[in-house]
C-alpha positions as CSV (number, residue, x, y, z in Angstrom):
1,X,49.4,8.0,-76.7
2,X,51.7,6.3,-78.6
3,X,54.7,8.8,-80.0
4,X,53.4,7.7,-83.9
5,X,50.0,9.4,-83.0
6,X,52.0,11.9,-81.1
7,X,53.8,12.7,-84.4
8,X,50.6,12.8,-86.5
9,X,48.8,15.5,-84.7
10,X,52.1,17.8,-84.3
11,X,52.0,17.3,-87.9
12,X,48.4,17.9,-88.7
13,X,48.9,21.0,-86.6
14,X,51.4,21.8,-88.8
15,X,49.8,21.4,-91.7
16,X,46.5,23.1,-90.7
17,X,48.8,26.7,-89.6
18,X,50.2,26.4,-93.3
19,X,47.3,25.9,-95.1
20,X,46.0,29.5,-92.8
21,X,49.1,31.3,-93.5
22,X,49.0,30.5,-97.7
23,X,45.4,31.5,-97.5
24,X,46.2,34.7,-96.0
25,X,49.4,35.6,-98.7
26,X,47.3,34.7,-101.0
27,X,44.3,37.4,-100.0
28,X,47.5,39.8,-99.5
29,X,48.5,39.0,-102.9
30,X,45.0,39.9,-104.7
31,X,44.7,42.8,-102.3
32,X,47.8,44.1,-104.0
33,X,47.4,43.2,-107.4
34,X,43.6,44.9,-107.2
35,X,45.3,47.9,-105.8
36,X,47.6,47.9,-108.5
37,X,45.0,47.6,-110.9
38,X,42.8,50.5,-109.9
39,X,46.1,52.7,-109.6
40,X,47.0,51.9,-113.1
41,X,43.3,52.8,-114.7
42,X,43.1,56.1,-112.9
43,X,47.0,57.2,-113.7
44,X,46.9,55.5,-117.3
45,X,44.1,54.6,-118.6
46,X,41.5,57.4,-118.1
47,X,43.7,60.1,-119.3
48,X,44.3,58.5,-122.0
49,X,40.5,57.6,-122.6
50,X,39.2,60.9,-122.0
51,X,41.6,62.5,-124.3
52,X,39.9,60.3,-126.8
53,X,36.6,61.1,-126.1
């Protein structure tokens, strides 16, 4: 194997654990923003909603 091919796959390696890590922040980061979401409507929004009702 020549150290150009070598080079390539390290890289492509590379590339592929990237690619899984930014999937992963991004499933952390919609977990949290969904959690978020769901806190907000039950501390804020029903309250407010029922007291309106």
């Amino acid at each position: 194997m020549r150290l150009g091919a070598a080079a390539g796959n390290a890289w492509q390696q590379v590339a592929d654990q990237v690619g899984w890590a930014t999937d992963m922040a991004k499933l952390v980061l919609f977990g949290v923003l969904a959690v978020a979401a769901v806190w907000w409507i039950v501390r804020r929004a029903l309250p407010v909603w029922r007291e309106h009702a």
